[in-house]
C-alpha positions in Angstrom: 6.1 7.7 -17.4 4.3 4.6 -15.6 1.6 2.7 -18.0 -0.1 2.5 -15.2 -0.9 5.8 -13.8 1.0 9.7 -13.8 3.7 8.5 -11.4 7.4 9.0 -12.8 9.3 5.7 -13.1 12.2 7.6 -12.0 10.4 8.2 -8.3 10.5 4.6 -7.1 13.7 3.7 -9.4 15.6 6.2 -7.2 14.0 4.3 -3.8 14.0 0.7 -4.4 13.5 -0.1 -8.6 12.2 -3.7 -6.8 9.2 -2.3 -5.2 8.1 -0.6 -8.3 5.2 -2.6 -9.7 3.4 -2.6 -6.2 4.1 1.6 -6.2 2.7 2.2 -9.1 -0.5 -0.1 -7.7 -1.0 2.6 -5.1 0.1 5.7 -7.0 -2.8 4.9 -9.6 -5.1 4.2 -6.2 -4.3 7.6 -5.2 -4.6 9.1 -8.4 -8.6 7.7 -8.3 -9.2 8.6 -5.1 -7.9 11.6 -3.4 -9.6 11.6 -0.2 -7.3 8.8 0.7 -3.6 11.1 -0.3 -1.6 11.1 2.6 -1.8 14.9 4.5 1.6 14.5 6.2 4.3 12.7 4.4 4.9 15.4 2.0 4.0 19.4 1.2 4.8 19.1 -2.2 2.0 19.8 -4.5 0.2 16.3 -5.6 1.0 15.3 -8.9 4.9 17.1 -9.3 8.0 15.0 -9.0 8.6 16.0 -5.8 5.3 14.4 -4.7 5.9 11.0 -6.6 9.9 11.2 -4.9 8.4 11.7 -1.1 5.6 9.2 -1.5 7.9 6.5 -3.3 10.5 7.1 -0.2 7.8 6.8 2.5 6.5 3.4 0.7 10.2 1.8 0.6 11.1 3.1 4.2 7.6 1.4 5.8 8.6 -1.4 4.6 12.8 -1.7 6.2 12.5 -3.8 9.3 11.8 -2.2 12.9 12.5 -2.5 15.9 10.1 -2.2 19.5 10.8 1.4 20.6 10.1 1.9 24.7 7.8 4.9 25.8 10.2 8.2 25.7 7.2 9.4 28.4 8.3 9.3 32.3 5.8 7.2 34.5 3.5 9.1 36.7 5.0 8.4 40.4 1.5 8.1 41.3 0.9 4.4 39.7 3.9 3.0 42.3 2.1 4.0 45.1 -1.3 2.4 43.8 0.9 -0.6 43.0 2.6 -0.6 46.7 -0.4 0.6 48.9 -3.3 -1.5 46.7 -1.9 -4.0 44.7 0.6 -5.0 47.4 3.6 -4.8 45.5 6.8 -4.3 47.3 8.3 -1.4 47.4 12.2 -3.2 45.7 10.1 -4.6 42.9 8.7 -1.0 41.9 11.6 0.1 39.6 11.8 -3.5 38.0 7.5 -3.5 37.1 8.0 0.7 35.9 11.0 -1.0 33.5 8.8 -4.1 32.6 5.6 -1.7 32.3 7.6 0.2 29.8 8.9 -2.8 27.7 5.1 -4.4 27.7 3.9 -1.5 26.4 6.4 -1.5 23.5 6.0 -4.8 22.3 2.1 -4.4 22.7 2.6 -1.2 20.5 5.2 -3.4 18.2 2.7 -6.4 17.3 0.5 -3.9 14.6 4.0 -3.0 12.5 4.6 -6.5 12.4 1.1 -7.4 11.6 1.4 -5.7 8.3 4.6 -7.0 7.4 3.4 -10.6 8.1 0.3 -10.3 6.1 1.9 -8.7 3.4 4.2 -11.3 3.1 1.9 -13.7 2.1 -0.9 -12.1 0.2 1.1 -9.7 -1.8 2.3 -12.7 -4.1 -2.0 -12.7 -4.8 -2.5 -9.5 -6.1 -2.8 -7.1 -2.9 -0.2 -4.3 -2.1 0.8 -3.4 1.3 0.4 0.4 2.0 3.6 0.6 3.7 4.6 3.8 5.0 0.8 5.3 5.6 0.7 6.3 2.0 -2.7 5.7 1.8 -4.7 7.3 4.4 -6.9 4.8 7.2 -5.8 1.9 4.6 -3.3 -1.0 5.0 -4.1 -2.7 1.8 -5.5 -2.3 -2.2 -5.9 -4.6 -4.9 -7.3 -3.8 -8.6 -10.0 -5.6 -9.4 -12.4 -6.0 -12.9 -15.1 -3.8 -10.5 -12.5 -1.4 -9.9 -10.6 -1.4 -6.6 -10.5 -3.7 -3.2 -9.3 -1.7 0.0 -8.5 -3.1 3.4 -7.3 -1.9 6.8 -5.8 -4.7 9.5 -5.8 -4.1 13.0 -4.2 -6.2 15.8 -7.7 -6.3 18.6 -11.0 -4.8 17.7 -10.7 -2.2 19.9 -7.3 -0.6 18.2 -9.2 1.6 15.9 -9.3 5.4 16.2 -11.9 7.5 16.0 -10.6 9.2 12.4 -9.6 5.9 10.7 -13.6 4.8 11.2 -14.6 8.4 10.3 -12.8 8.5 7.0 -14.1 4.6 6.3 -17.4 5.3 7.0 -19.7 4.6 3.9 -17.0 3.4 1.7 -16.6 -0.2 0.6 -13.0 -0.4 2.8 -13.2 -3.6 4.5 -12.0 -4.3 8.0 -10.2 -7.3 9.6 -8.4 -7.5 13.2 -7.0 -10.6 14.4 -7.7 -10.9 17.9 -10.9 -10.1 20.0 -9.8 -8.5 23.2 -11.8 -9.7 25.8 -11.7 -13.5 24.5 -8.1 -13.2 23.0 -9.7 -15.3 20.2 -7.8 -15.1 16.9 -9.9 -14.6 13.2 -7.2 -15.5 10.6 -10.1 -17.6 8.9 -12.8 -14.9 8.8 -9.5 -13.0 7.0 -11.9 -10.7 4.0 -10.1 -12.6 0.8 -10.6 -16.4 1.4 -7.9 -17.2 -0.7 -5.6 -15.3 1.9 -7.1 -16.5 4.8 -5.9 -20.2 3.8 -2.1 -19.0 3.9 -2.7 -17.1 7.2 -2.8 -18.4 10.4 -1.3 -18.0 14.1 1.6 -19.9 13.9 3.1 -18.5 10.8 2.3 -15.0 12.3 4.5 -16.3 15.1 6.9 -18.1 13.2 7.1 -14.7 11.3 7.6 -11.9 13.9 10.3 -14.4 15.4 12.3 -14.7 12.4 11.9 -10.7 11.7 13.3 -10.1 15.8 16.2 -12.7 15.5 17.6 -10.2 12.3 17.5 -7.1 14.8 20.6 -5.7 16.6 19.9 -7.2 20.5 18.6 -5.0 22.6 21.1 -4.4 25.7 19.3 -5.5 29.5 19.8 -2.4 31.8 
């Protein structure tokens, strides 16, 4: 059993044994504070193997690389007539903005996973654990601390935040960063929570990131 809280070693040995200090971090999170368990990742009954072996699967998985995934959901033919009879679009370049619409929207929707994966890249070597894989509910971050715990939750723009992720943050000490504001495009890498991140975190290695992580994907075919 783990030193540092119920979790079997054998749960994250069987994922990824090099992940297995920053998943016992998280299990031992969990174990002190339940409202935060994930509700979806597993049935099993908290505490049992089976528990431990779902969780420590969902935590290696978040973390593989990913890829930007266009909309599965078919455009409302409505929007090309707005764009023809208001916006003055012509009616050949329709099909090519629905198509660059759709690939817009998945790189919009991409920039969050990458996010994580960039700030965990460089602040995990100072004590904090990535969440990865929604483990933790409504938080992206935790790090012990002598007072107990520090939790975080990144966002992309300030306006990315549901209405449930604010609820269940609501009176807690969770902290809450987002990088960009969205009607100024300004960036906030220096107001990052932990000054001691915020010096390693900045806009170009964020770029310099996400285009080293895309050059390792498959490429994408043009239709």
């Amino acid at each position: 059993m783990s030193s540092l809280s119920g979790v079997p070693t054998s749960a994250i040995k069987n994922a990824d044994t090099r992940l297995q200090k920053e998943f016992e971090i998280v299990a031992k999170f969990l174990d002190e504070h339940d409202e935060f368990r994930p509700a979806r990742i597993t049935r099993a009954r908290y505490g049992t193997r089976l528990y431990y072996d779902d969780l420590a699967r969902s935590f290696v998985r978040g973390r593989q690389p990913i890829a930007p995934k266009p909309p599965a959901t078919v455009p409302d033919p409505l929007v090309s007539v707005i764009m023809h009879e208001y916006f003055g679009l012509p009616k050949s370049d329709l099909e090519r903005a629905k198509h660059e619409h759709k690939l817009s929207m998945a790189s919009e929707d991409f920039v969050g996973g990458l996010l994580e994966r960039y700030i965990a890249s460089e602040i995990e070597p100072l004590g904090w654990v990535w969440c990865s894989g929604e483990v933790v509910r409504s938080i992206d971050f935790v790090k012990p601390s002598r007072g107990g715990w520090e939790a975080l939750q990144v966002k992309n723009r300030d306006n990315s935040e549901n209405s449930s992720s604010a609820a269940i943050r609501r009176g807690t000490t969770i902290k809450k960063w987002y990088r960009t504001n969205s009607k100024t495009g300004a960036t906030r890498w220096a107001k990052f929570p932990d000054p001691s991140c915020a010096r390693r975190l900045s806009e170009d290695g964020f770029n310099n990131f996400a285009a080293r992580h895309l050059a390792m994907l498959p490429r994408k075919p043009r239709n």
